[in-house]
MARZATI-515512 format. One line per field, with one value per residue (C-alpha): residue number from 1; residue in one letter; z, x, y. Coordinates in steps of 0.5 Angstrom, whole numbers, plus 500, padded with zeros to 3 digits. Layout:
num: [NUM;...];
residu: [A;...];
w: [Z;...];
u: [X;...];
v: [Y;...];
END
This chain:
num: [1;2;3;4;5;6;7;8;9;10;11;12;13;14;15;16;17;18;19;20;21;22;23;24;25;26;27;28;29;30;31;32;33;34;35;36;37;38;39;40;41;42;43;44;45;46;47;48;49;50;51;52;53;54;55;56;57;58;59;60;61;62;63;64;65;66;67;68;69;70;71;72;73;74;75;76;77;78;79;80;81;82;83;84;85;86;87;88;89;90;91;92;93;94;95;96;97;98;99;100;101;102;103;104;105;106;107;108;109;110;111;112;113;114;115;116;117;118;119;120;121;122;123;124;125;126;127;128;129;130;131;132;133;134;135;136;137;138;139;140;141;142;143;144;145;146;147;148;149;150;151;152;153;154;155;156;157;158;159;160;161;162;163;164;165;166;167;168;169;170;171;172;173;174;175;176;177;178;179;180;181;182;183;184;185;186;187;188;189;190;191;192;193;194;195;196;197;198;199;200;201;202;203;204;205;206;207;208;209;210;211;212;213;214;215;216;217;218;219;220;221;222;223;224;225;226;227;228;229;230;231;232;233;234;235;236;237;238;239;240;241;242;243;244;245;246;247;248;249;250;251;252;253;254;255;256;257;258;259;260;261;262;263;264;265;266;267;268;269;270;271;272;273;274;275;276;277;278;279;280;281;282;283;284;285;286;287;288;289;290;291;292;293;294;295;296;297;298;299;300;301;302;303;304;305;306;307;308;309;310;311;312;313;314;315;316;317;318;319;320;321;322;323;324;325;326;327;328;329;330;331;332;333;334;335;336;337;338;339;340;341;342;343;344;345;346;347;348;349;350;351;352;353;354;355;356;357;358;359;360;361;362;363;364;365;366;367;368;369;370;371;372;373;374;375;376;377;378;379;380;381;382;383;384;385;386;387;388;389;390;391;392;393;394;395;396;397;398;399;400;401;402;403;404;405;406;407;408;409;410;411;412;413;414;415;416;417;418;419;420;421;422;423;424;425;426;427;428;429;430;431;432;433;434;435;436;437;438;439;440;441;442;443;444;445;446;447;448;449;450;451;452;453;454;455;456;457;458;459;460;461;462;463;464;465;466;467;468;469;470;471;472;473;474;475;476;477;478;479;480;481;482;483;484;485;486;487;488;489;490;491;492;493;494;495;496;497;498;499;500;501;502;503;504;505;506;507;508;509;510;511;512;513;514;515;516;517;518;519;520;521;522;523;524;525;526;527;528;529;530;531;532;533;534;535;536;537;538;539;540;541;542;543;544;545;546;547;548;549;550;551;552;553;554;555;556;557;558;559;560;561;562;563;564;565;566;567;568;569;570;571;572;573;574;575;576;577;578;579;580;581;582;583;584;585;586;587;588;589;590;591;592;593;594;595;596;597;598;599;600;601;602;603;604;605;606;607;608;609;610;611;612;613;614;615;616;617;618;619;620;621;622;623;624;625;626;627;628;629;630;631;632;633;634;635;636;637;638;639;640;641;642;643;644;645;646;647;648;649;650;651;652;653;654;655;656;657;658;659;660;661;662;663;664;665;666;667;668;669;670;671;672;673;674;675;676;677;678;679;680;681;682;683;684;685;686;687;688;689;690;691;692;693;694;695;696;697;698;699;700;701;702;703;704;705;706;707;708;709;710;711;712;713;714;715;716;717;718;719;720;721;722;723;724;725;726;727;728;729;730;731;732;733;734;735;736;737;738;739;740;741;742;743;744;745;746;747;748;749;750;751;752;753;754;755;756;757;758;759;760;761;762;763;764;765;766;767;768;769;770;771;772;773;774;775;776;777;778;779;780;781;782;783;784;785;786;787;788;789;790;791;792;793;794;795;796;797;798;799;800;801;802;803;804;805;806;807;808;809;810;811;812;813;814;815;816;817;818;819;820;821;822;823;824;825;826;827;828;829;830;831;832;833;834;835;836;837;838;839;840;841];
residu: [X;X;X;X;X;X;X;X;X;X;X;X;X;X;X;X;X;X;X;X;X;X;X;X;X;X;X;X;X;X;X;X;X;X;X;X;X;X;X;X;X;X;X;X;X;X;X;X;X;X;X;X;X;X;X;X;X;X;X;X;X;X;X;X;X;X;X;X;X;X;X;X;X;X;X;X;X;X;X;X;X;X;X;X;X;X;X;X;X;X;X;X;X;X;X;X;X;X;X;X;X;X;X;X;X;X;X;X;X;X;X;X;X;X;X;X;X;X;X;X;X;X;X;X;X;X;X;X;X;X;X;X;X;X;X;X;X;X;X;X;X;X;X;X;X;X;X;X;X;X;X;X;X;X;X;X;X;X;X;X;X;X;X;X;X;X;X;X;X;X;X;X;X;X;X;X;X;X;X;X;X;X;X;X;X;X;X;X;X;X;X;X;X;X;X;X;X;X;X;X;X;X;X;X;X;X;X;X;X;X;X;X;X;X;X;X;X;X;X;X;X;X;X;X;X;X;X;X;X;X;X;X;X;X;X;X;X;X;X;X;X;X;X;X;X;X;X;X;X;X;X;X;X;X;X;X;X;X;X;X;X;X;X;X;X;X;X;X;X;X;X;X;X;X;X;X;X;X;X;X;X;X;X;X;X;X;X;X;X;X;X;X;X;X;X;X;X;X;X;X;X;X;X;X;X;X;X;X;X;X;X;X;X;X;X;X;X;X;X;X;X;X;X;X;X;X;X;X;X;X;X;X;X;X;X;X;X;X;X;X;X;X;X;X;X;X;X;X;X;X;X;X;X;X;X;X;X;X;X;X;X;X;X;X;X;X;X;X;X;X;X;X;X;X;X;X;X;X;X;X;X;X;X;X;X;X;X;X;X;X;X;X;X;X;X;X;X;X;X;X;X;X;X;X;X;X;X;X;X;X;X;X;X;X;X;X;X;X;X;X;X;X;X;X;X;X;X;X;X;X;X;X;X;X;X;X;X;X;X;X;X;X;X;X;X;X;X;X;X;X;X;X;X;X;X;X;X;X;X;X;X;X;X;X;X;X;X;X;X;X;X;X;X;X;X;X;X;X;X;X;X;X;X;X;X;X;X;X;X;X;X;X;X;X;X;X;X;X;X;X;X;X;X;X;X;X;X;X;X;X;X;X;X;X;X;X;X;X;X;X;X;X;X;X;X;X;X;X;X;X;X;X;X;X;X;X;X;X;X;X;X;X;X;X;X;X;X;X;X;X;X;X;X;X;X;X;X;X;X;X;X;X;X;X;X;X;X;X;X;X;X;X;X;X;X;X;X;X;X;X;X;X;X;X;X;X;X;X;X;X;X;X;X;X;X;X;X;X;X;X;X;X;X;X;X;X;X;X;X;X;X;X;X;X;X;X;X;X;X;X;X;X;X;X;X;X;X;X;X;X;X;X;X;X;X;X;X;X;X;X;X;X;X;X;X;X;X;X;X;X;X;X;X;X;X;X;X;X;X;X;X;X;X;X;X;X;X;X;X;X;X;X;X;X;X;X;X;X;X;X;X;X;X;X;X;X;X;X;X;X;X;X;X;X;X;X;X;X;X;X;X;X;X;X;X;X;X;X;X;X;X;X;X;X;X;X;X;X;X;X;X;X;X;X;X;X;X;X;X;X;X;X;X;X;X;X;X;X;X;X;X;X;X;X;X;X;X;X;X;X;X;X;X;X;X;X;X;X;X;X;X;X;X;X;X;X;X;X;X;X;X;X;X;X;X;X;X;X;X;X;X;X;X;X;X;X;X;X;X;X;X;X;X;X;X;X;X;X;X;X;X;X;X;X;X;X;X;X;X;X;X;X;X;X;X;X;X;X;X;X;X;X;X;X;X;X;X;X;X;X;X;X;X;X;X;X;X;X;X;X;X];
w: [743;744;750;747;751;752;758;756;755;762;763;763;770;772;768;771;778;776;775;781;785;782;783;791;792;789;792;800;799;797;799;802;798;800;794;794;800;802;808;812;818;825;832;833;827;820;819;812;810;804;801;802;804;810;812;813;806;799;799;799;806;808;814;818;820;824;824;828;831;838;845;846;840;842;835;831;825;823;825;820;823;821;819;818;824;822;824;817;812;804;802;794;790;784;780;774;767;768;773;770;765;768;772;764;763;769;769;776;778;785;790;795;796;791;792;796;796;803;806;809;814;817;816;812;808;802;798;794;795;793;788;794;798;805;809;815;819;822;827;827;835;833;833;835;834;827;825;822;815;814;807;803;802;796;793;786;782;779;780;783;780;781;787;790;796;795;797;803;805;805;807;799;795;788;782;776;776;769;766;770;776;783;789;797;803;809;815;812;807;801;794;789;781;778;770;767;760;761;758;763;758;753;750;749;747;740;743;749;746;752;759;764;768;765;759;753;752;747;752;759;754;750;754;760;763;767;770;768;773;778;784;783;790;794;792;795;792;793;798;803;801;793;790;783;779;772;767;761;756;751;746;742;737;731;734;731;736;737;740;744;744;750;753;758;766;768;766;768;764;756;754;750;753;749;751;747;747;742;740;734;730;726;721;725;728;735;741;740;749;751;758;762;770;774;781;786;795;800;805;811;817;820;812;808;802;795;792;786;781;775;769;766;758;755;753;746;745;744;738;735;738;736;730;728;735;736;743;751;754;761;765;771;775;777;785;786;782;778;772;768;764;759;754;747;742;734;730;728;735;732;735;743;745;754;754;761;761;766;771;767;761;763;762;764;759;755;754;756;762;763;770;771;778;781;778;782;778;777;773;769;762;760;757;758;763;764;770;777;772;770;764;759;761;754;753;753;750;754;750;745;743;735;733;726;730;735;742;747;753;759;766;768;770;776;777;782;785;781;785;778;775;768;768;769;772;771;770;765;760;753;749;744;744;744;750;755;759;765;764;768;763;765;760;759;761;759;757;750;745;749;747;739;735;726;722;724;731;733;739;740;747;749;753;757;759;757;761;760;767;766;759;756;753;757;760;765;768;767;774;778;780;788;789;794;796;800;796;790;788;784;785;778;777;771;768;767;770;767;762;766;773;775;780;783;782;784;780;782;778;781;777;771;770;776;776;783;784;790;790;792;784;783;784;781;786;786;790;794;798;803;800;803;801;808;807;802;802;796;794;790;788;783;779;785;790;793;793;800;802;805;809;810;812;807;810;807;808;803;797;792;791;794;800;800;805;807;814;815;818;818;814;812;809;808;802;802;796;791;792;790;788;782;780;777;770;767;765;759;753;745;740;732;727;726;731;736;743;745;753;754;760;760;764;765;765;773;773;767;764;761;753;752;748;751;747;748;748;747;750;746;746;742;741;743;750;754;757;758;762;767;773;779;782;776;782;782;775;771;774;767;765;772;771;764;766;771;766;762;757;756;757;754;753;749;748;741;737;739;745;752;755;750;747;742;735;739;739;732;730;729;726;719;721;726;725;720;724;730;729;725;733;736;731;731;738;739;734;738;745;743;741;747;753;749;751;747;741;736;732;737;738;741;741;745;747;748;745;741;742;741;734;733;735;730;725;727;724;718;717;720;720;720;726;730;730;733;736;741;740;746;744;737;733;726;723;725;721;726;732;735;734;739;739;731;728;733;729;723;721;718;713;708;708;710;706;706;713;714;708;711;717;718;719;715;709;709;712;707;708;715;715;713;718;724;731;729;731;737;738;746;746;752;748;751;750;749;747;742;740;739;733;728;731;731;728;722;722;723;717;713;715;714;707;706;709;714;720;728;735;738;746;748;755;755;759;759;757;755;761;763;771;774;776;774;767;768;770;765;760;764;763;756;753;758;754;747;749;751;745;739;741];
u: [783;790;793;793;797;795;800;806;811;816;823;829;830;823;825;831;828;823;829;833;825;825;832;832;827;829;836;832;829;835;834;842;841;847;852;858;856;862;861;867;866;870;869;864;859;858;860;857;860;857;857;853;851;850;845;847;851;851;859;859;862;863;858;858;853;855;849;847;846;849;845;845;841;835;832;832;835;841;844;848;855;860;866;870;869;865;871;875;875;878;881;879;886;886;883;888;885;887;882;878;878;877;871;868;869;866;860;862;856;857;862;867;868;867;870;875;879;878;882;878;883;886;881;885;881;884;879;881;879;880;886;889;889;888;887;885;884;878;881;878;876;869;871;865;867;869;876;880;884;891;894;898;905;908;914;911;907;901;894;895;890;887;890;889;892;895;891;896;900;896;902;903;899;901;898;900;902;904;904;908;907;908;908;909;910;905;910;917;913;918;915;919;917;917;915;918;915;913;919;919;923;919;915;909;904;907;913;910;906;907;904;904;898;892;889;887;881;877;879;875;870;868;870;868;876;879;884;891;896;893;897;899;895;900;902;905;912;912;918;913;918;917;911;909;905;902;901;899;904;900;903;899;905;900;894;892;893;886;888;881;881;879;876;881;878;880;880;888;890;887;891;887;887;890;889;893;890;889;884;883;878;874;878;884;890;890;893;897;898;902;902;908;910;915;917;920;923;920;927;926;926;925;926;922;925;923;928;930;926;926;922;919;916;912;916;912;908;901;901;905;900;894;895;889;888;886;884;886;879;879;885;887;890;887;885;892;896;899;895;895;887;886;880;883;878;879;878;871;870;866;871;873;879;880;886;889;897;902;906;912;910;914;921;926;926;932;930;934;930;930;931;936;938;932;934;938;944;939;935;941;942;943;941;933;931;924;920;924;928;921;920;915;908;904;899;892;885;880;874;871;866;863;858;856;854;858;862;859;864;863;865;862;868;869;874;872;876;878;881;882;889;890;884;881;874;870;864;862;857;856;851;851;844;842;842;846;847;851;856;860;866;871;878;884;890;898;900;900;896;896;898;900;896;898;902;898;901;894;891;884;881;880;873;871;864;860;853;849;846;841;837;831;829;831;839;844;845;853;854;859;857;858;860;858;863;858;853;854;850;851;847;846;842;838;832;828;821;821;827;824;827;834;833;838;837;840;841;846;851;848;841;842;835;832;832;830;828;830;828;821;817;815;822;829;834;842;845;852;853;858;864;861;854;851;849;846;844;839;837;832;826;820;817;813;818;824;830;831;836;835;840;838;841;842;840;840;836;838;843;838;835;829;833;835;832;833;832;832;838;834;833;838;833;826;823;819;813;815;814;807;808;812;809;812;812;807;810;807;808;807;806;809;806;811;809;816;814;816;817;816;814;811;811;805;803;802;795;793;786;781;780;787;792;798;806;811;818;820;826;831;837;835;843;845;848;843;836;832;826;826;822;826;826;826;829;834;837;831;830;830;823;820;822;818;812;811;811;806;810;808;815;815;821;821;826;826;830;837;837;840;837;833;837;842;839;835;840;844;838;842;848;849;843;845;841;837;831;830;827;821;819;819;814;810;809;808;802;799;800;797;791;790;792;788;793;798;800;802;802;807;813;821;825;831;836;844;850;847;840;843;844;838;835;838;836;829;828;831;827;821;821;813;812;817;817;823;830;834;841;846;853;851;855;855;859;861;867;869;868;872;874;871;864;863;867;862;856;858;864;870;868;874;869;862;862;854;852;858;853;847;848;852;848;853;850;843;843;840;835;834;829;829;824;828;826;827;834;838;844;848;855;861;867;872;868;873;868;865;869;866;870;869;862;858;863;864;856;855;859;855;848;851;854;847;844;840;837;841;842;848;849;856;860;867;871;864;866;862;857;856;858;858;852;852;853;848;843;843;843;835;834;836;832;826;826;826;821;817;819;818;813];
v: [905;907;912;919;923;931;933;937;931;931;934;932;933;930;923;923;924;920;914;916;914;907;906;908;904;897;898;900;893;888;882;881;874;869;868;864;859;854;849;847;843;845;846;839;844;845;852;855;862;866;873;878;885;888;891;898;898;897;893;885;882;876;872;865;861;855;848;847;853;855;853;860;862;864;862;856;859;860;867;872;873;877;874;881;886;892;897;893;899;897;904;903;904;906;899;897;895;888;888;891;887;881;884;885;878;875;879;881;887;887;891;889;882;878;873;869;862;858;854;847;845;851;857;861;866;869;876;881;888;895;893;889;882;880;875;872;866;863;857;849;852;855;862;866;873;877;878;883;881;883;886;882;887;887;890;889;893;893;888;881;876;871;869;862;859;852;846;842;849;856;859;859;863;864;870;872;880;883;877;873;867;869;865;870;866;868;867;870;875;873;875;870;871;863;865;870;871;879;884;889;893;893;899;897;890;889;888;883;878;873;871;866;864;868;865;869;874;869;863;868;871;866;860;862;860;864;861;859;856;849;847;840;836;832;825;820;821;828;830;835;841;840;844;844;849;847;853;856;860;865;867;872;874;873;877;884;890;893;901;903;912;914;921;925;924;930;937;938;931;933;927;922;916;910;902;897;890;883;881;876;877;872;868;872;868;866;866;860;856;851;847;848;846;849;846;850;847;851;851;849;853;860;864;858;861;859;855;852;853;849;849;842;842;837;832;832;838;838;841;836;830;833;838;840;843;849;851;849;850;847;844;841;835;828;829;824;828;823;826;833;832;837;838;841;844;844;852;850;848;841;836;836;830;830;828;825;827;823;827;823;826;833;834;839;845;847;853;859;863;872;872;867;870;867;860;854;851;845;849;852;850;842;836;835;829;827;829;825;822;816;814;818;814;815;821;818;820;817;820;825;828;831;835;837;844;846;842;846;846;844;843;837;832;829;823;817;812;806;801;797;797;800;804;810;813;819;823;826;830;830;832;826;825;832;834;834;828;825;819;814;813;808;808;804;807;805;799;795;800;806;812;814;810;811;814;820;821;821;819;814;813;806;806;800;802;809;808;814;815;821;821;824;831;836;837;837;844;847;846;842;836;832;825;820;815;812;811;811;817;824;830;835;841;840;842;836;838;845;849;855;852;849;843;840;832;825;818;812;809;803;804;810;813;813;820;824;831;834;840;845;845;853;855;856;853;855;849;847;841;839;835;830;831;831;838;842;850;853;860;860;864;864;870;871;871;874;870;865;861;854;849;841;836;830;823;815;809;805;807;808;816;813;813;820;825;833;835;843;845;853;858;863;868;867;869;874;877;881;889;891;898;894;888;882;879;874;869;865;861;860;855;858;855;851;848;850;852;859;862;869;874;880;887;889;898;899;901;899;901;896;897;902;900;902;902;897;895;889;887;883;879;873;871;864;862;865;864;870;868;863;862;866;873;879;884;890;886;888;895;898;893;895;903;903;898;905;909;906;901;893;890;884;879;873;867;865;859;858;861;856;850;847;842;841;841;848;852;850;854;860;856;861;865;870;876;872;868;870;877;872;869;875;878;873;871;880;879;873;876;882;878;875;881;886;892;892;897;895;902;904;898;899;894;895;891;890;887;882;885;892;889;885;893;895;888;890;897;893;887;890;897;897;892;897;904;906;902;904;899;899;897;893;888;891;886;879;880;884;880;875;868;863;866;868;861;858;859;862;859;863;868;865;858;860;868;868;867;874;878;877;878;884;891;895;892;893;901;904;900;904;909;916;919;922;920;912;910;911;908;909;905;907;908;903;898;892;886;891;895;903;904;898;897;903;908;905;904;912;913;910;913;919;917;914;920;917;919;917;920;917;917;916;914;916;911;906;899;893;894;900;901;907;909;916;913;907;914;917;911;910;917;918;911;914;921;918;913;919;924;918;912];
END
């Protein structure tokens, strides 16, 4: 039988109450859990900083703990200390669209610190917050009491990001500012500008494609790198004055301009408001990058002026050694700085090649530099010379990976030392046999047949050993790895027990294979280590129970895994159950009948009567790149599943071929198929789960989703538009034409070579498909949206419903982005999906 309502359906102000009730209450019982956790050894203790909220406010702060605890501490546990003293107030200035944007592309959702850069040695904090830096100093004595951080001053305007001190001398922080590379000095308080590729005096984007520092959107966004300048660490040769900056130069000259309209913010300001940015779309050109360094002397004495700047280019541009390179997606230095490393990516992202570049291989640039008054003599204009006057060492490919689907980037890379001359030895990851797995990677370097090989200028690794130390059908996690000198062991995240929990696992070199678990079963476990791996914190948590965080200690009998031992230093939060006013999904799983298994959960209605049937919303996203059901803590995050289970819906959320953490060949299932399969696996485990919980409506399916899954919405009503009964599609891609290069190319390929993939799978060529009854479709989408922009997406897709004389309802968001974070719009999107679920299913 189904639930037949007689009631008069609620207001619209008893809906909205109804969403500010579940909201306060989940956000009166947040579980404060630890994030950005770094240990730092001082004052004859371990010290473990992390971010979190404090008890009586909503904005992240920075706390200690010190292990062992203090004699004094009346408890076992780990105290939470404020770092930061509690009278320290950021007055929020206005937040530039720089950091807005970079915000969008890290997936930031909290307030407040949300992040900060440690110094080990000396204490230096450095964070950004309300649109400013500060910083602060926690000395080596075992400071005890909460500090009070101080503004970085500056005379530039505009957001400062990405600030990062330097490894060997904190006094020194460098960030990119509209456009350019700086560096300011803590004691003398001097700013200097190193780059200077941004036009001050331009008119707008069109006449400025240039930036240092800051890598492109498709290289943050689909890439998932955000950073584009490395502090070289200190050499032996190196004078103790000299410092040395790496750096990325974008050129985007050749990328479309895409002018987003916005909405007035206030009544007195009726003019529109019009943003400017690249952004390539698929078959497009892209941002074309080069590597440059840039060395400068801090003089010494009471002024610690930054002097001599001189620029260095590649003697032989990549470009030119690697012509089919297409992307720079991950970069930085060997830990002894001799080495610059790269890992360059071809356009159809099937060929990558990690590149180890010698510091020899940088020359003095000849190319003339705005700002010419900040430069030293030396940097002026004249023969070219090779870095410190040594001769160019050869380039060297040291491995490389092909795919017939796709390379998955990764920032799995560590370098061991190697005491063999000529050679070099690293960590690695690849997915060579179908799931990702680690590799101790020995290369030759130098020497006879090294460097440029063939007519082709191309160049070929020369491995002297590749020995797989992880193997099986389940995958190393994307995460940092930790190396223990001593003996001779790695610690990884994997999912080797279970694709719905992440572990965190050792092996040794000495004997690959023999894999161990470290951590607790039933759980999904987030790990740090110490840089010594004496010490590791976890958070961690399950479907049914709130996240905990754990410290050990990490002891050795013997330099097999076997000998490996955690002690507990304490809990820095203890887990606790879930709430029962809103209890969590089951889990569950199903085999197609193509044999495939399939992971789902579903939210039950609260207070569900035996033998009814009640309505569902399946929510979607069904893309690659992304794991929706896993065996944590569905909390504050899911908030939208836990206010519809309390008003009566089954919420069910399944992850269908394709999507993240099952291999390979997995994920490939969606290669030329998006939008075209993964609907399939949706409906069939809906029919089968229907079968077996008894209480799902299937006269009465939402399907509901974001982004991809706003565009699976809609695919839903077009391919099915029997199986569900209405789709509510937030910001959908409407045709991958549209959308950008590194993500579009990766899985369909260009639109010029691959058309048909484009044809079936855009939604603007199967809208008179839609249905014509009224109360079906409705489409929300904030109209600064950069990654899905509002204006190729859904109005061209409201153009043609109305051509074909289709039926819609449209929720807006001025000044809403991608992600909708102002809380009355985050309300009112709640508010507005309850109501036409009320009204429609």
């Amino acid at each position: 039988m189904s639930l037949i309502e007689v009631s008069t359906p609620p207001s619209w102000s008893e809906l909205r109450q109804t969403v500010r009730d579940v909201r306060s209450h989940f956000s009166s019982r947040g579980t404060r859990t630890p994030s950005g956790l770094t240990f730092r050894k001082t004052g004859g203790r371990t010290r473990l900083y992390f971010l979190s909220e404090p008890a009586s406010k909503r904005d992240t702060s920075l706390f200690y703990t010190d292990l062992p605890p203090p004699a004094s501490q009346t408890h076992s546990n780990p105290q939470w200390c404020p770092l930061i003293e509690s009278g320290f107030q950021v007055i929020p200035g206005p937040v530039s669209k720089e950091e807005q944007l970079l915000w969008e592309r890290k997936k930031c959702a909290s307030w407040g610190m949300t992040s900060y850069d440690l110094d080990p040695v000396s204490g230096r904090i450095l964070f950004p917050a309300g649109g400013s830096l500060f910083f602060c100093s926690d000395p080596a004595s075992g400071h005890t009491g909460p500090l009070f951080p101080y503004e970085i001053q500056t005379k530039t305007p505009g957001a400062r990001l990405n600030a990062t001190m330097c490894p060997h001398n904190p006094d020194l922080i460098a960030f990119v500012n509209s456009g350019d590379i700086w560096v300011t000095h803590l004691v003398s308080r001097s700013e200097v500008r190193l780059t200077y590729c941004h036009n001050a005096i331009a008119g707008g984007v069109a006449d400025d494609p240039l930036s240092a520092g800051l890598p492109s959107y498709v290289m943050q966004e689909e890439f998932n790198r955000f950073t584009g300048f490395w502090w070289q660490p200190r050499t032996s040769s190196t004078r103790e004055s000299v410092y040395s900056l790496l750096y990325e130069e974008v050129d985007e000259g050749g990328v479309e301009i895409v002018r987003i309209l916005g909405f007035p913010c206030t009544q007195a300001d009726l003019r529109p408001d019009v943003e400017e940015f690249r952004y390539p779309r698929a078959d497009m050109p892209n941002a074309v990058s080069t590597l440059r360094l840039l060395r400068f002397t801090l003089s010494p004495g009471s002024q610690d002026e930054v002097t001599d700047i001189v620029q260095y280019d590649l003697v032989t541009s990549l470009q030119s050694l690697f012509p089919w390179m297409e992307y720079i997606v991950r970069v930085g230095w060997t830990e002894d700085g001799e080495h610059v490393w790269v890992q360059i990516l071809d356009r159809s992202q099937q060929r990558l090649e990690l590149v180890l570049i010698p510091e020899s291989q940088f020359e003095r640039s000849s190319l003339p530099k705005l700002g010419s008054s900040f430069e030293s003599p030396a940097s002026s204009n004249g023969p070219s010379s090779p870095l410190d006057g040594l001769a160019p060492a050869p380039v060297q490919v040291i491995t490389s990976e092909q795919s017939e689907w796709w390379v998955s980037v990764h920032d799995i890379l560590k370098f061991l030392p190697h005491s063999e001359p000529g050679q070099i030895k690293f960590l690695w990851a690849s997915e060579e046999t179908g799931y990702r797995h680690l590799y101790l990677v020995t290369a030759s370097i130098g020497g006879p047949g090294a460097g440029v090989t063939g007519d082709s200028g191309a160049l070929s690794p020369r491995i002297v050993s590749r020995v797989p130390l992880t193997q099986g059908d389940w995958e190393v996690v994307n995460r940092q790895v930790w190396w223990d000198e001593s003996h001779q062991v790695v610690y990884f995240h994997a999912l080797k027990d279970s694709c719905l929990e992440k572990h965190l696992y050792c092996v040794s070199v000495n004997r690959p294979g023999e894999v161990r678990r470290l951590t607790a079963p039933g759980f999904s476990h987030s790990v740090e280590m110490s840089e010594d791996c004496s010490m590791l914190s976890t958070v961690f948590s399950s479907v049914n129970s709130l996240p905990g965080c754990q410290v050990f200690s990490v002891t050795h009998s013997d330099n097999t895994v076997d000998g490996v031992t955690l002690h507990s230093a304490g809990w820095i939060l203890q887990p606790a159950s879930p709430d029962k006013e809103f209890p969590p999904p089951e889990l569950f799983s199903h085999c197609l009948v193509s044999g495939h298994k399939l992971y789902g959960m579903i939210y039950k209605p609260h207070n569900a009567v035996p033998g009814v049937r009640y309505p569902v919303v399946l929510n979607v996203y069904g893309g690659p790149e992304l794991q929706l059901v896993t065996n944590s803590f569905k909390g504050l995050r899911e908030l939208r599943s836990h206010l519809l289970a309390s008003q009566g819906y089954a919420v069910v959320c399944i992850d269908n071929r394709g999507s993240l953490h099952r291999g390979a060949a997995w994920e490939a299932w969606l290669r030329g198929r998006l939008g075209q399969v993964e609907l399939t696996d949706q409906v069939e485990v809906l029919h089968w789960l229907s079968s077996v919980t008894g209480y799902l409506d299937l006269s009465r399916v939402a399907i509901h989703g974001w982004s991809y899954g706003g565009y699976l919405s809609l695919m839903g009503l077009i391919q099915y538009p029997s199986e569900f009964k209405v789709a509510i599609a937030g910001a959908p891609v409407t045709s991958w034409q549209l959308y950008d290069t590194g993500y579009t190319e990766r899985y369909l390929d260009r639109p010029s070579l691959k058309p048909n993939g484009y044809k079936l799978g855009s939604i603007l060529n199967f809208v008179g498909q839609l249905p014509e009854e009224e109360g079906r479709l409705l489409i929300m989408h904030g109209t600064m949206d950069e990654n899905v922009h509002f204006m190729q997406h859904t109005a061209q897709l409201i153009n043609l419903l109305v051509k074909h004389g289709k039926p819609y309802q449209l929720q807006i968001y001025p000044g809403e982005r991608h992600s909708l974070r102002h809380p009355d719009s985050n309300e009112h999107y709640l508010t507005s999906l309850l109501s036409f679920l009320k009204k429609n299913l």
